[in-house]
C-alpha positions, 0 to 999 in steps of 0.5 A: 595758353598751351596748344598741342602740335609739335614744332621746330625752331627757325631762326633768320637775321634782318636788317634795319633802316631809320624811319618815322616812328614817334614816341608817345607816352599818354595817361587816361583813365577808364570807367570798368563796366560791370559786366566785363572782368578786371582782365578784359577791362584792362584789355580795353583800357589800354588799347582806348590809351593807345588809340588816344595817345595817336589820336593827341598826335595824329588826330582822327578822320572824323571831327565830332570826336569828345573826349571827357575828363574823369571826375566822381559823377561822370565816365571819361570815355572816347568816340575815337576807334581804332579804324578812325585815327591817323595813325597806328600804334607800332610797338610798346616801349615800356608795358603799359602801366595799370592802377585801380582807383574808386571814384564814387561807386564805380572802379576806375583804371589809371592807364599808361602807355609808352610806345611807338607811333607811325602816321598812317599817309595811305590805305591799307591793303584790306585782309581778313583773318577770321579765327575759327573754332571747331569747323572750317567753314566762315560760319565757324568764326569764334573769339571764345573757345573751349579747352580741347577746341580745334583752332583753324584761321581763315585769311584773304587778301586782295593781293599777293604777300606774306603773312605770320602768326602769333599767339600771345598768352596775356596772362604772363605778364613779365616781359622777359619769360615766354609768351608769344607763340609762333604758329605759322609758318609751319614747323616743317616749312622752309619760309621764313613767313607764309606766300600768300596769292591774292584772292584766295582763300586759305584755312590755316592750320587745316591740312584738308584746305592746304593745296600746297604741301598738307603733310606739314601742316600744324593742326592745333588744340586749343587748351587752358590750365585757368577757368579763363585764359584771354590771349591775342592772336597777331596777324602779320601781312605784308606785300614784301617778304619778311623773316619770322622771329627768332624762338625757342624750340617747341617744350613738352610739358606733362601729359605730352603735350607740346607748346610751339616755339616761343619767344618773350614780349620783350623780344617779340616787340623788339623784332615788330618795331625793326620790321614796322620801321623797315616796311610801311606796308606791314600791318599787324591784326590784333584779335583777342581770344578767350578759352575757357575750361568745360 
């Protein structure tokens, strides 16, 4: 994943208090369908792992949930979704850990996960971040983006707060190289996450659409170097300021094209669990994101 705009460096300091997070490690397994590739299995293998192991802590809000052991004649799978359990999943201790078994004809997934859980004791404020390929208009919503796509976000929220965005590149997969990309706040901007107003809209990375200061707005460009490159954009919103991460500067690479500031995973998920810990009002988005080559 590479995105072209320049961008500055920030970096801001946070404090921390003890809070209610659970440790939780949880092993299961996932049949992969034959349409989707190894990457994208994976990607659902571990978010069903992660959705299990709140739901073996926390349960779930519905009572007909089956859950199905693995065996040679049959697919284990889950009724549980993200939206239904009783808690959400923080941040990972370790990387999740993925092995590749053959169970009759099929190719199943062994998946690990260790990580941070919190139980979810109230509602959530109901945002909507709704990527963009191309316009800047709703209709435009897309997950799957093509090499030199115009990327744009389209975010509300029922109330007033602030909000971050990252982009993280899962084709890296060592925790300790530079994976996760900051693009809002804005490279030019002096807040340490972007205020938002409640019910209104905004178009993120669009200058026509910023009524506050569009001179430092960052445009983006979506690229790939691979034929297929899956990413996850994190939303992070929040009623209570907070500080963005602390990154490297923006690279340029050959052809002059510039990479925003960054951080590694392992530290991007050290500075997401500090945060969680302190502000049960905090809630992180994940959307995930192809881009492919024409």
């Amino acid at each position: 994943m590479k995105l072209l705009f320049v961008i500055l460096l920030f970096t801001y300091s946070l404090t921390l208090k003890a809070d209610d997070k659970v440790a939780v490690k949880c092993t299961t397994d996932y049949v992969v369908p034959p349409h989707l590739s190894l990457m994208e299995a994976q990607k659902n293998a571990i978010k069903q792992a992660k959705v299990q192991a709140i739901a073996n802590k926390f349960g779930s809000v519905i009572t007909d949930n089956t859950s199905q052991t693995m065996t040679d004649s049959n697919e284990n799978f889950f009724s549980i979704t993200e939206e239904m359990v009783r808690g959400e999943w923080i941040a990972d201790i370790d990387e999740p850990k993925v092995t590749m078994d053959i169970i009759g004809m099929k190719q199943v997934m062994h998946v690990t996960v260790h990580g941070y859980i919190r139980e979810i004791k109230s509602a959530k404020v109901n945002i909507t971040a709704k990527p963009l390929r191309l316009g800047t208009d709703t209709r435009y919503e897309s997950y799957q983006y093509n090499n030199g796509d115009n990327f744009y976000l389209y975010f509300k929220s029922p109330v007033d707060g602030y909000v971050t965005v990252y982009l993280i590149d899962e084709s890296i997969t060592d925790s300790k190289e530079e994976s996760v990309f900051c693009l809002l706040p804005y490279q030019e901007s002096n807040e340490g996450s972007y205020s938002v107003k409640h019910n209104e809209e905004y178009v993120f990375f669009s200058p026509a659409h910023d009524k506050r200061n569009p001179g430092i707005v960052d445009e983006l460009t979506m690229t790939a170097s691979a034929p297929t490159e899956y990413n996850t954009l994190m939303v992070i919103f929040s009623p209570n300021n907070f500080y963005q991460a602390n990154t490297t500067s923006a690279q340029q690479t050959k052809g002059n094209i510039i990479t925003p500031r960054a951080l590694s995973s392992q530290d991007f998920r050290k500075w997401l669990v500090k945060y969680r810990n302190t502000d049960r009002d905090m809630q992180v988005s994940r959307i995930p994101l192809t881009i492919k080559t024409k």
